[in-house]
Every structure is written in C-alpha cells, then in structure tokens.
N, CA, C and O atoms as a Tripos MOL2 file, in Angstrom:
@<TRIPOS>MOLECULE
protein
  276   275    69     0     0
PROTEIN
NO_CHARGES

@<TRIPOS>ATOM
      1 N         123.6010   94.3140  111.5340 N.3       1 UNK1
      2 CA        123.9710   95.2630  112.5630 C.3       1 UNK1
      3 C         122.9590   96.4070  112.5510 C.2       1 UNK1
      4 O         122.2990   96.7040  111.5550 O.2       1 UNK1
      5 N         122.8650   97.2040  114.0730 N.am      2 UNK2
      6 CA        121.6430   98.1660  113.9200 C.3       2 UNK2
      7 C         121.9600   99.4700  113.3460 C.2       2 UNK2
      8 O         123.0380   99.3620  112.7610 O.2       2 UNK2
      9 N         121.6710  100.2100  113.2890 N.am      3 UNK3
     10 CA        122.0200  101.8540  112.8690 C.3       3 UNK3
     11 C         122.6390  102.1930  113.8060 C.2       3 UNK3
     12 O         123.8240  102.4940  113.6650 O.2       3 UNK3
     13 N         121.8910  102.2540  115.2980 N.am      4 UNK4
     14 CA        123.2540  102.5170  116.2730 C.3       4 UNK4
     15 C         124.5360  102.1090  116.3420 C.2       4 UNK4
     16 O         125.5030  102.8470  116.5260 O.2       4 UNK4
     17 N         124.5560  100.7870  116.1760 N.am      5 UNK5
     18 CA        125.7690   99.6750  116.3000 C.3       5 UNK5
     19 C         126.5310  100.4130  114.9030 C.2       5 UNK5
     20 O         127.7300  100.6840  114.9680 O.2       5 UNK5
     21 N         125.8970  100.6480  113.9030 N.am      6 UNK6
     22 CA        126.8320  100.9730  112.3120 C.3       6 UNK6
     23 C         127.1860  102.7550  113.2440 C.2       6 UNK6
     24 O         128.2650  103.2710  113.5320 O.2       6 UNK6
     25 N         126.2860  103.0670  113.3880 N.am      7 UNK7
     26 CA        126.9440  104.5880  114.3500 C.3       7 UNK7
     27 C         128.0500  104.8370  114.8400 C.2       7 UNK7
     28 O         128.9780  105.6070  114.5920 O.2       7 UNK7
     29 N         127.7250  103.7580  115.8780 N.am      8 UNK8
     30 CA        128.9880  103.8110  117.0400 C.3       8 UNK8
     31 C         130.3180  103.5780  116.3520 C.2       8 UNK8
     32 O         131.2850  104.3030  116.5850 O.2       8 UNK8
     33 N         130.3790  102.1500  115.1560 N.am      9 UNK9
     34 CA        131.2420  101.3280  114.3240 C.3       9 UNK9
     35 C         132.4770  102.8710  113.9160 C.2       9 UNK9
     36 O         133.6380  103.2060  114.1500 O.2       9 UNK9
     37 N         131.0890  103.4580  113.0910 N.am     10 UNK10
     38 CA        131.7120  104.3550  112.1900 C.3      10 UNK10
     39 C         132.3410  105.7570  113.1570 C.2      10 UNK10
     40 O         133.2060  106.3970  112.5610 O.2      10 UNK10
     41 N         132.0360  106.1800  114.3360 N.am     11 UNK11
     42 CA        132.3790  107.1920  115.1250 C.3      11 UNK11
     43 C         133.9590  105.8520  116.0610 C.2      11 UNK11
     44 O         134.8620  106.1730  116.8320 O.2      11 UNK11
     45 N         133.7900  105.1950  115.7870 N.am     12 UNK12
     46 CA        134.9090  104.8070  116.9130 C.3      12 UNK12
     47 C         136.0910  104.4690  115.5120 C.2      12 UNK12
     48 O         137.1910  104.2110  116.0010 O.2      12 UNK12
     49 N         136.1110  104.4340  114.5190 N.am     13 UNK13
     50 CA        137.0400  104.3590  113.4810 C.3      13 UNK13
     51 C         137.4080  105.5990  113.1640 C.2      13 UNK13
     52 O         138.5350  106.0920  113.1450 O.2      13 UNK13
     53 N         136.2030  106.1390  112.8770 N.am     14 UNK14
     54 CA        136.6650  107.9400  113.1900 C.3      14 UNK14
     55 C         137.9310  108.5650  114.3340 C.2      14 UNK14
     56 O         138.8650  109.3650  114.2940 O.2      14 UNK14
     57 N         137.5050  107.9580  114.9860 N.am     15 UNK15
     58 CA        137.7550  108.6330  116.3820 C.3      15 UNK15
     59 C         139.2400  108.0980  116.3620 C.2      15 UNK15
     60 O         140.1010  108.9560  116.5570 O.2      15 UNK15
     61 N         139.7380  106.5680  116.1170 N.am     16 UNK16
     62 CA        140.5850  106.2660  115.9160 C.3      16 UNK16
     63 C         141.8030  106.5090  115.3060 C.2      16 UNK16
     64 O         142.9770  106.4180  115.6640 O.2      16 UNK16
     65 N         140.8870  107.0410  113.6860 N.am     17 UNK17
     66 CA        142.1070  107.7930  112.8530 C.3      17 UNK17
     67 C         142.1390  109.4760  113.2980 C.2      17 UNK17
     68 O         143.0090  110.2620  112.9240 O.2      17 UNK17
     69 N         141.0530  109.7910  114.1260 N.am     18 UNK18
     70 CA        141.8180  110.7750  114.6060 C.3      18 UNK18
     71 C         141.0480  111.8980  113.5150 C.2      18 UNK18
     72 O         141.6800  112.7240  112.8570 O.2      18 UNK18
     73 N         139.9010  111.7710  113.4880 N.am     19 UNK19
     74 CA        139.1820  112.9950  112.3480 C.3      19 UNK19
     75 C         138.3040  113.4600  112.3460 C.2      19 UNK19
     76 O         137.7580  112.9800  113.3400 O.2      19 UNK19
     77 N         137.3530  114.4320  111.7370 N.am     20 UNK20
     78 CA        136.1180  114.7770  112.5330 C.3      20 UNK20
     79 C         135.5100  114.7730  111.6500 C.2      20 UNK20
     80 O         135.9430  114.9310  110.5090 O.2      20 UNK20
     81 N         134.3020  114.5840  111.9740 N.am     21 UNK21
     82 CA        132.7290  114.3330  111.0240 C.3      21 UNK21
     83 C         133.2990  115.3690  109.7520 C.2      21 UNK21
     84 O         134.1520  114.9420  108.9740 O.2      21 UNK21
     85 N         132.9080  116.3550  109.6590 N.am     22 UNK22
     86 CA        133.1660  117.2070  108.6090 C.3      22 UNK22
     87 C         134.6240  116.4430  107.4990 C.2      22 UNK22
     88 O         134.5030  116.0950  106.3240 O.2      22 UNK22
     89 N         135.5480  116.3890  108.1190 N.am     23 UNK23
     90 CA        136.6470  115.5000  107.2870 C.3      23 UNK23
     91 C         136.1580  114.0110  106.5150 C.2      23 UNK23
     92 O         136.3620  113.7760  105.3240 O.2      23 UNK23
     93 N         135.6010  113.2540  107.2950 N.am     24 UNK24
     94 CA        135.2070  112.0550  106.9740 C.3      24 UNK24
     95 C         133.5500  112.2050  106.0770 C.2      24 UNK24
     96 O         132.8920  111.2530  105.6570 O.2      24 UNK24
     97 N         133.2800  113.3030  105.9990 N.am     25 UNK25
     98 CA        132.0630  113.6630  104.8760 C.3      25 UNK25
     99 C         132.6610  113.5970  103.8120 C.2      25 UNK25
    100 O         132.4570  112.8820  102.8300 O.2      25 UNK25
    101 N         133.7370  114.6830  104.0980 N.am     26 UNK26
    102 CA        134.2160  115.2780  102.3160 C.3      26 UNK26
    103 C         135.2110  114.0860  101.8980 C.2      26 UNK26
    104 O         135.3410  113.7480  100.7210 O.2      26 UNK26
    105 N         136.0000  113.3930  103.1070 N.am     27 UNK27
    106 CA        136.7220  112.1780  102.4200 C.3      27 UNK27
    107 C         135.8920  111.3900  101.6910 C.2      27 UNK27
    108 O         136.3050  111.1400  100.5580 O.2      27 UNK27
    109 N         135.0030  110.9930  101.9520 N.am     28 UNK28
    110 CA        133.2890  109.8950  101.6270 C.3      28 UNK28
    111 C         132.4040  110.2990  100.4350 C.2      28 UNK28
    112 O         131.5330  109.6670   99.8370 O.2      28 UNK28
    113 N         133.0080  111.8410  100.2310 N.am     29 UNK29
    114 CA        132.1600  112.7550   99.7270 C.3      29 UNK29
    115 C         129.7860  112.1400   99.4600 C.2      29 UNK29
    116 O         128.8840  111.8030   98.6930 O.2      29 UNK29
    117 N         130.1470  112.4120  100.6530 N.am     30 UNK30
    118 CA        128.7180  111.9100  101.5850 C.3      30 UNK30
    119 C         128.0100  113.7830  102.2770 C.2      30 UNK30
    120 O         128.8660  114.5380  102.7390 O.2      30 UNK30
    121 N         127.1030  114.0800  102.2600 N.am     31 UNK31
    122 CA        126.6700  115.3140  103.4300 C.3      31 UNK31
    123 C         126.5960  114.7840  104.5650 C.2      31 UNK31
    124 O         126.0580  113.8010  105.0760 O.2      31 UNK31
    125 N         127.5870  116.0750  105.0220 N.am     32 UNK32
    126 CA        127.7560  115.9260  106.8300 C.3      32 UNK32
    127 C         126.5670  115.5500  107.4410 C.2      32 UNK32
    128 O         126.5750  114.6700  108.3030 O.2      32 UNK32
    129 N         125.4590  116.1580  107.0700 N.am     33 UNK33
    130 CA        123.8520  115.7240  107.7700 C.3      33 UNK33
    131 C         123.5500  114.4010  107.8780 C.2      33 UNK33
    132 O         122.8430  113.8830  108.7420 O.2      33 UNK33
    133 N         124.2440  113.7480  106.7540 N.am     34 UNK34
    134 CA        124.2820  112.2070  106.5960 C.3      34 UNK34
    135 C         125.2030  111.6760  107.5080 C.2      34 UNK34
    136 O         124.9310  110.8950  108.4200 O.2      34 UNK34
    137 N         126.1750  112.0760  107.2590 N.am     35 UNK35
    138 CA        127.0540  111.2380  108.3760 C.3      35 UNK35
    139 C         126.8780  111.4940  110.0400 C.2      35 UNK35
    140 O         127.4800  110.7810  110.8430 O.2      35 UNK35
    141 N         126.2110  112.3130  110.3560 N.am     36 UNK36
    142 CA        125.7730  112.9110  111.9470 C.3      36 UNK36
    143 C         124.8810  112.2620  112.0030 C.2      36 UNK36
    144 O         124.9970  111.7870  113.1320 O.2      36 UNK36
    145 N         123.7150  111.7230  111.4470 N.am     37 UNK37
    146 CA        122.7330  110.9810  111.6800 C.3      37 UNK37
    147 C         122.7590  110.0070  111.3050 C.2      37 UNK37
    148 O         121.7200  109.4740  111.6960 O.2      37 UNK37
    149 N         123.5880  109.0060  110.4650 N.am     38 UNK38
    150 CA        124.1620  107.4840  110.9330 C.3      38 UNK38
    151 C         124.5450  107.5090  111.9420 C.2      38 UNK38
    152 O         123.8410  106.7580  112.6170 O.2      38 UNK38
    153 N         125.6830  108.1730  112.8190 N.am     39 UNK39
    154 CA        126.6460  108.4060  113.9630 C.3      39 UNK39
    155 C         125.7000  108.4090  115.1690 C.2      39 UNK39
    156 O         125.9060  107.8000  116.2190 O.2      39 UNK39
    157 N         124.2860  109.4230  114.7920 N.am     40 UNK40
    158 CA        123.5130  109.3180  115.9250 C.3      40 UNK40
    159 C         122.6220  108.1020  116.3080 C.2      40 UNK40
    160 O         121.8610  107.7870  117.2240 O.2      40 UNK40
    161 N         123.0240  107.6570  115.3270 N.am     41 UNK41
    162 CA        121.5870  106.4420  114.9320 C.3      41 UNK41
    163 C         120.4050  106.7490  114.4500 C.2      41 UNK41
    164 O         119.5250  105.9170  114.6710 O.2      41 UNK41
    165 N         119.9690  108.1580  113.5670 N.am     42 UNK42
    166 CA        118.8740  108.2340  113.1810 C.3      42 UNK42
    167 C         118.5310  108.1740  111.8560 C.2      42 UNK42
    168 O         117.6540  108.9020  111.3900 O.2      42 UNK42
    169 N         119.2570  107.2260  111.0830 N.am     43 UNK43
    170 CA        119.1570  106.9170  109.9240 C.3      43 UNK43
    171 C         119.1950  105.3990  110.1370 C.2      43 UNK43
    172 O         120.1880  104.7470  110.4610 O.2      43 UNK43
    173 N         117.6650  104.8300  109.8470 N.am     44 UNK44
    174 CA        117.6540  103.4700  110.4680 C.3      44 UNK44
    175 C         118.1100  102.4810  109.5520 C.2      44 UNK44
    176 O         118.0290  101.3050  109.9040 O.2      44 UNK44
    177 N         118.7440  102.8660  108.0280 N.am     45 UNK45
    178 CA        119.4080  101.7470  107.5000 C.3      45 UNK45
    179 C         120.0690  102.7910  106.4530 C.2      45 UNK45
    180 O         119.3990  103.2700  105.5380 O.2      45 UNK45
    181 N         121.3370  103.0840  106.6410 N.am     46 UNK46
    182 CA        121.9100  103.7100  105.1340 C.3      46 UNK46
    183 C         122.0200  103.0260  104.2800 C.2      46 UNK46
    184 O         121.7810  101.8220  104.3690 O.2      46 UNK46
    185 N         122.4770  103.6980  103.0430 N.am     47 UNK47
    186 CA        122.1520  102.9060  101.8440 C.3      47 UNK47
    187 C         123.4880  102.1360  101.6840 C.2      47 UNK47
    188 O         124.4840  102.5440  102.2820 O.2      47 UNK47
    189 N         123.5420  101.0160  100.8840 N.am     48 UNK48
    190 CA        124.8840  100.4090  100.6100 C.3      48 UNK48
    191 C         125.8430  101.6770   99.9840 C.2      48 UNK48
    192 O         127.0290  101.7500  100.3070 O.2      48 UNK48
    193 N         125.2020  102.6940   99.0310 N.am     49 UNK49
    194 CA        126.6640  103.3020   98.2820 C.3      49 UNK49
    195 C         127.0990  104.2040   99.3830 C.2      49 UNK49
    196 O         128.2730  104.5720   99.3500 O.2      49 UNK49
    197 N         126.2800  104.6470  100.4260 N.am     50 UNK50
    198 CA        126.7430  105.3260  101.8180 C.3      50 UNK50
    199 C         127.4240  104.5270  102.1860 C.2      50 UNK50
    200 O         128.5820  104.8890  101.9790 O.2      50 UNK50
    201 N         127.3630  103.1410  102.8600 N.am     51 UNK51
    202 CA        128.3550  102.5320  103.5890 C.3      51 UNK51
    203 C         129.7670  102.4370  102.8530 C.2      51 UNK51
    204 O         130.8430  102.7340  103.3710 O.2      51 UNK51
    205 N         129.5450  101.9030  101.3660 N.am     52 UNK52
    206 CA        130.4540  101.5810  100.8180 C.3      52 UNK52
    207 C         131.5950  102.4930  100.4360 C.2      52 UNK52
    208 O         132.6760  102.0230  100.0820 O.2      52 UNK52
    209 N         131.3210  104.0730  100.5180 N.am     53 UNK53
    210 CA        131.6100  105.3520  100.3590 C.3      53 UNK53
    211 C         132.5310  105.6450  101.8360 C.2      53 UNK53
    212 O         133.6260  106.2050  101.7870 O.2      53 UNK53
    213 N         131.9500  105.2090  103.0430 N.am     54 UNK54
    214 CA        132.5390  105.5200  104.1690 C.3      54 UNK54
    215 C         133.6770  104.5270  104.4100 C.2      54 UNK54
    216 O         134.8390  104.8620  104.6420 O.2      54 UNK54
    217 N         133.2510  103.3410  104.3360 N.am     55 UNK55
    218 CA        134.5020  102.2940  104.1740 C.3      55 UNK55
    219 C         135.7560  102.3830  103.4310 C.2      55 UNK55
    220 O         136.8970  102.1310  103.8180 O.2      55 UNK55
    221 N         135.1760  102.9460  101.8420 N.am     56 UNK56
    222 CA        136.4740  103.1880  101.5460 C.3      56 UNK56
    223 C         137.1400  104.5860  102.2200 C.2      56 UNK56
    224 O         138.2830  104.4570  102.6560 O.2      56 UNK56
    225 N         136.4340  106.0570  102.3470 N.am     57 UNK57
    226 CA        136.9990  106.4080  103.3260 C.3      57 UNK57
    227 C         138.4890  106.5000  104.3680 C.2      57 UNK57
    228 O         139.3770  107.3350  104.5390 O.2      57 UNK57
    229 N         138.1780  105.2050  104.8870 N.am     58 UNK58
    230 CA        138.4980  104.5620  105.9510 C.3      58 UNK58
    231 C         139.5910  103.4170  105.5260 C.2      58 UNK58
    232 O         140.3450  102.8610  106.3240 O.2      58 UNK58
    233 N         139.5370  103.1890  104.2140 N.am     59 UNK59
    234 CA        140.6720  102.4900  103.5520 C.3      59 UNK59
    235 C         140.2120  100.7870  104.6340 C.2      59 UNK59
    236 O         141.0800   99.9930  104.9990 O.2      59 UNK59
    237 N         138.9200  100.6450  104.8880 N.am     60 UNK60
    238 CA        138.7290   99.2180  105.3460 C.3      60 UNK60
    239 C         137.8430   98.9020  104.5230 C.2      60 UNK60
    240 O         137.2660   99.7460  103.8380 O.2      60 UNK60
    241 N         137.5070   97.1610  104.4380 N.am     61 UNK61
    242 CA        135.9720   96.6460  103.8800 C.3      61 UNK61
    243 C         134.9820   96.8950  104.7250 C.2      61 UNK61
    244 O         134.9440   97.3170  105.8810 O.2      61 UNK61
    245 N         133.9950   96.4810  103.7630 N.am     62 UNK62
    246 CA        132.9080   97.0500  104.3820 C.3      62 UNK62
    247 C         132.4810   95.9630  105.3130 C.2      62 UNK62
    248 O         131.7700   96.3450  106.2430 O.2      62 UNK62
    249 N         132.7330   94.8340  105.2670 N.am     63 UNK63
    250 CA        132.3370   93.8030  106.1800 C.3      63 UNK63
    251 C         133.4090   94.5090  108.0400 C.2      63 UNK63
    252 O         132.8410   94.4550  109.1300 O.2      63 UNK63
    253 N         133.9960   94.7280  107.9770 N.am     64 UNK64
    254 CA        134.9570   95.4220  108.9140 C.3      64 UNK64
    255 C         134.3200   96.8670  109.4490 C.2      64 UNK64
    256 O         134.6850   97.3820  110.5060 O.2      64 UNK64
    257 N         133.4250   97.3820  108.6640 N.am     65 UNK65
    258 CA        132.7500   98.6040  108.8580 C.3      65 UNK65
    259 C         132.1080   98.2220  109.6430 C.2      65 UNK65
    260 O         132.0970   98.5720  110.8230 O.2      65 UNK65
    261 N         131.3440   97.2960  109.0350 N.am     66 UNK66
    262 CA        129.5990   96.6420  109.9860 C.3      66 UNK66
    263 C         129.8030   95.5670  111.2890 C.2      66 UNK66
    264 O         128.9720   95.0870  112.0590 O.2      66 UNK66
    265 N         131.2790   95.4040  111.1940 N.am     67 UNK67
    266 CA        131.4570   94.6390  112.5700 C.3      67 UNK67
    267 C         131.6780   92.9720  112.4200 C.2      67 UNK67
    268 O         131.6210   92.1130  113.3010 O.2      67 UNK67
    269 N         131.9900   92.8170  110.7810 N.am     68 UNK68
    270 CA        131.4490   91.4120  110.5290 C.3      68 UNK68
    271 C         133.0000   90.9910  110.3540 C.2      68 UNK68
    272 O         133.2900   90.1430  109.5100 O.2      68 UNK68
    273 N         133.9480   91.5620  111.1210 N.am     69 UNK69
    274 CA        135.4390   91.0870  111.1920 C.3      69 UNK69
    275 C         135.5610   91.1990  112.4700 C.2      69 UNK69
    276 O         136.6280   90.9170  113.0150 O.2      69 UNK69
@<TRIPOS>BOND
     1     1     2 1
     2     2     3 1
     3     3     4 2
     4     3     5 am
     5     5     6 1
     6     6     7 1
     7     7     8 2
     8     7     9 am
     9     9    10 1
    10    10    11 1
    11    11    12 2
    12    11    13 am
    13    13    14 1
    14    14    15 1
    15    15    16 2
    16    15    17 am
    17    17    18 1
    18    18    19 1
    19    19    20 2
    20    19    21 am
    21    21    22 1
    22    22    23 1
    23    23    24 2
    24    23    25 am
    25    25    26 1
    26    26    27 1
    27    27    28 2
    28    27    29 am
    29    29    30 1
    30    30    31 1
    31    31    32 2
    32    31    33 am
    33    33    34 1
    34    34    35 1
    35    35    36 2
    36    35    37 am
    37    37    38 1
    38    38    39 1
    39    39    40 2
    40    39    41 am
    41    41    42 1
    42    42    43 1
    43    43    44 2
    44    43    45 am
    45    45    46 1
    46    46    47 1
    47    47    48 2
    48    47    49 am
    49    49    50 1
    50    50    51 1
    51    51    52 2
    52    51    53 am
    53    53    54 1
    54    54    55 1
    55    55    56 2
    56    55    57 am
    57    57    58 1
    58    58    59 1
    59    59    60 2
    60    59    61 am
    61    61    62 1
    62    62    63 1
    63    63    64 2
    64    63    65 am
    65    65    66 1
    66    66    67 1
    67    67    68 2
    68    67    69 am
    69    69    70 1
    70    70    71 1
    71    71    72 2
    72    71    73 am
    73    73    74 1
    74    74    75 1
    75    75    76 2
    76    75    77 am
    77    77    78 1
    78    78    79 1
    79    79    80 2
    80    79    81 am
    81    81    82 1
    82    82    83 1
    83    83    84 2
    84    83    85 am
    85    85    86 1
    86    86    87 1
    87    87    88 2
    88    87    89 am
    89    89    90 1
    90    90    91 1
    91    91    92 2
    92    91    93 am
    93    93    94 1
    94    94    95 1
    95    95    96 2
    96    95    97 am
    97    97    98 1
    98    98    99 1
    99    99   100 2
   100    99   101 am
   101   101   102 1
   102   102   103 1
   103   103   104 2
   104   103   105 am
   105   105   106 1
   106   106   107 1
   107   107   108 2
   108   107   109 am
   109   109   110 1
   110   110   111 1
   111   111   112 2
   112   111   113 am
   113   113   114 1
   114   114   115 1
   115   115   116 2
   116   115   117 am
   117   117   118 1
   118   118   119 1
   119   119   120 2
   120   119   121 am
   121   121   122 1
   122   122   123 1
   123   123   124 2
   124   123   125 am
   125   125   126 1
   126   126   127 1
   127   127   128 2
   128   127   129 am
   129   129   130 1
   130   130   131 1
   131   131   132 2
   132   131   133 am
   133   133   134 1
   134   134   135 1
   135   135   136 2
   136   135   137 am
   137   137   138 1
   138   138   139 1
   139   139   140 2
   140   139   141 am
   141   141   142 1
   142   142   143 1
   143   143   144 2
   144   143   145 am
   145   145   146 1
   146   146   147 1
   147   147   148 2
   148   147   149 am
   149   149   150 1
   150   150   151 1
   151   151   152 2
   152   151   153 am
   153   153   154 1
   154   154   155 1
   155   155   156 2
   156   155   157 am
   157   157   158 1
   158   158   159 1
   159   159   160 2
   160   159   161 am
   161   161   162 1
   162   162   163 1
   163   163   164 2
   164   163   165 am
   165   165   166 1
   166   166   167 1
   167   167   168 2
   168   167   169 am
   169   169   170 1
   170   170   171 1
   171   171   172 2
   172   171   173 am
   173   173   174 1
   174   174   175 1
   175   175   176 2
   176   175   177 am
   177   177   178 1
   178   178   179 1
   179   179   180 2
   180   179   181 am
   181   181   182 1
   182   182   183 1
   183   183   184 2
   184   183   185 am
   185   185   186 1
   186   186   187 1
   187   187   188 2
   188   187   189 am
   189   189   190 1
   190   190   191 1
   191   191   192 2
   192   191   193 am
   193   193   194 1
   194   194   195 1
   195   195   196 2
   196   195   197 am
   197   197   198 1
   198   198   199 1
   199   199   200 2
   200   199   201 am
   201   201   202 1
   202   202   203 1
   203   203   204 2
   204   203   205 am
   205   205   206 1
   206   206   207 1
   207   207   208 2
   208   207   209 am
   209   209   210 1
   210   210   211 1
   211   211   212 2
   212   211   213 am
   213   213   214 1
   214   214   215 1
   215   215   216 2
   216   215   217 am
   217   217   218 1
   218   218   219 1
   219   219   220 2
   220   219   221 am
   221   221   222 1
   222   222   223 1
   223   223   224 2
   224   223   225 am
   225   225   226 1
   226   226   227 1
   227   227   228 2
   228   227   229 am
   229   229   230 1
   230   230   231 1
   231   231   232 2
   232   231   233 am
   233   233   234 1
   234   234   235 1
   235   235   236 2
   236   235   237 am
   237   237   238 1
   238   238   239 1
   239   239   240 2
   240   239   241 am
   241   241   242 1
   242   242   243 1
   243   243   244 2
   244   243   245 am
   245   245   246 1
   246   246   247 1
   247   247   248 2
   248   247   249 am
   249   249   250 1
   250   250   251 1
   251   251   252 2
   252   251   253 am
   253   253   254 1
   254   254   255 1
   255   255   256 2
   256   255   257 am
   257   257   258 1
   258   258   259 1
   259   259   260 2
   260   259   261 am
   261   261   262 1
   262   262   263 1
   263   263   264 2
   264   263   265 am
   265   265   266 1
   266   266   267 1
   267   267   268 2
   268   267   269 am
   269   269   270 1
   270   270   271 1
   271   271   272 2
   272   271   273 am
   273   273   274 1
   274   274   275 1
   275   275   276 2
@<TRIPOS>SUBSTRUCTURE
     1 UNK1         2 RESIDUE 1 A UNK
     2 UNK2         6 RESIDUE 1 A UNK
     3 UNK3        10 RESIDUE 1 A UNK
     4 UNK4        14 RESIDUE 1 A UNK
     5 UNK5        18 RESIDUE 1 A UNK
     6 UNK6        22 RESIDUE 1 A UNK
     7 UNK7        26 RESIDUE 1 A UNK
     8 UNK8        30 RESIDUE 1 A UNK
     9 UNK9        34 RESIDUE 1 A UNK
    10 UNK10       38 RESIDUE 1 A UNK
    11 UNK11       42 RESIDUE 1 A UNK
    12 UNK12       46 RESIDUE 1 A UNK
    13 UNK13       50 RESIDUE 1 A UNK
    14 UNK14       54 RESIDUE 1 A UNK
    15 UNK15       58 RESIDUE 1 A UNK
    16 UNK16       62 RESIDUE 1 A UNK
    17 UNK17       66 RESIDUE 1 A UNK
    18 UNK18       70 RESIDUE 1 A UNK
    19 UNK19       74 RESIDUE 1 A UNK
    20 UNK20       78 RESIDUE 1 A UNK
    21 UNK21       82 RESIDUE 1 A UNK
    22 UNK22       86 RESIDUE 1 A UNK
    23 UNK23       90 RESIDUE 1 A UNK
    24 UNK24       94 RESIDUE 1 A UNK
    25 UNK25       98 RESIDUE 1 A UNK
    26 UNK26      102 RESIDUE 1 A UNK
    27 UNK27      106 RESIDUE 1 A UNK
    28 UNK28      110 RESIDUE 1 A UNK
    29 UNK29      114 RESIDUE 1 A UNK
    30 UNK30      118 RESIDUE 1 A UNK
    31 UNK31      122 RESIDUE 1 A UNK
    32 UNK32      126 RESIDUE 1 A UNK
    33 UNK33      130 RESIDUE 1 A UNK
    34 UNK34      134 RESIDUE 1 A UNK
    35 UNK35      138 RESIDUE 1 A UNK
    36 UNK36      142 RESIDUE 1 A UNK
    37 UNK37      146 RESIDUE 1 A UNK
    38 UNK38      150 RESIDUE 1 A UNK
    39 UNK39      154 RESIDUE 1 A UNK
    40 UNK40      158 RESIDUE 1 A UNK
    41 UNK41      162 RESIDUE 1 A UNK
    42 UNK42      166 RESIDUE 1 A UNK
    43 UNK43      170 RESIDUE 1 A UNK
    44 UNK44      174 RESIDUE 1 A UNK
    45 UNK45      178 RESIDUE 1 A UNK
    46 UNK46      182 RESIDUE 1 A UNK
    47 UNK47      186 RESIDUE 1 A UNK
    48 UNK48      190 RESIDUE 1 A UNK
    49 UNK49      194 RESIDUE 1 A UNK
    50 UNK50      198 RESIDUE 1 A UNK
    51 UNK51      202 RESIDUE 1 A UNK
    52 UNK52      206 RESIDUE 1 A UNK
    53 UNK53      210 RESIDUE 1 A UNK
    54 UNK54      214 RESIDUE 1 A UNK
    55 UNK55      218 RESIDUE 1 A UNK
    56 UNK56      222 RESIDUE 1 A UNK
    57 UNK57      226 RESIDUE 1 A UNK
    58 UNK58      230 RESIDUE 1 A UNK
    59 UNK59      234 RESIDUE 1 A UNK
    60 UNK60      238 RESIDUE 1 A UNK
    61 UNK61      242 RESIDUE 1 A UNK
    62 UNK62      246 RESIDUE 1 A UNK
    63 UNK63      250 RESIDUE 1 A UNK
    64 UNK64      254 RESIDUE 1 A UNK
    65 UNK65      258 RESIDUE 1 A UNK
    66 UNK66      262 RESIDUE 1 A UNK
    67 UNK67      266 RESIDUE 1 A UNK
    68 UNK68      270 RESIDUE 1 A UNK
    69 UNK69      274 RESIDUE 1 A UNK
C-alpha cells in the first residue's frame, strides 16, 4: 500500500473512532509531526514500529491498518 493509501487508511479509522491527530499521537505515543505527515502522505514509507504503534492504537492488526483485510 502507498503512503497516501496508509494516510487516508489511518485518517479514516481516526475519523471513525471519532479522535484527533493529537489524541491518536499520544495514544501511539508516536510525534504528532509524524502522524500529520503519514496522514498527508509525506512520509513515503513509515517504519514498521510506527505502523505497529498506530494499529495497536486503534485496537486493530496491522494487516487491517494497511488495507490487507
């Protein structure tokens, strides 16, 4: 999946539970700068412990993060 596509993934799960960037940093405990620029797409591949950090988050797998459910 692209950085945009993991962007969009991660802003529409967001958006879903209803939370805002700043919340879903410190849940992830990730920097907000990080998570605004996956979201924007300008982080052209985060790292696995980023994804894996936001997923749990999100209380989903990470295959479900990236679209692969």
């Amino acid at each position: 999946m692209s950085s945009i596509n993991i962007g969009k993934r991660i802003k529409e799960l967001r958006s879903k539970a209803k939370i805002s960037q700043d919340r879903l940093s410190k849940k992830a405990d990730i920097p907000f700068s990080t998570l605004v620029k996956i979201e924007a797409g300008y982080t052209p591949n985060p790292s696995m412990e980023t994804l894996v950090k936001i997923a749990d988050a999100f209380g989903v797998a990470l295959d479900e993060l990236v679209g692969r459910r």
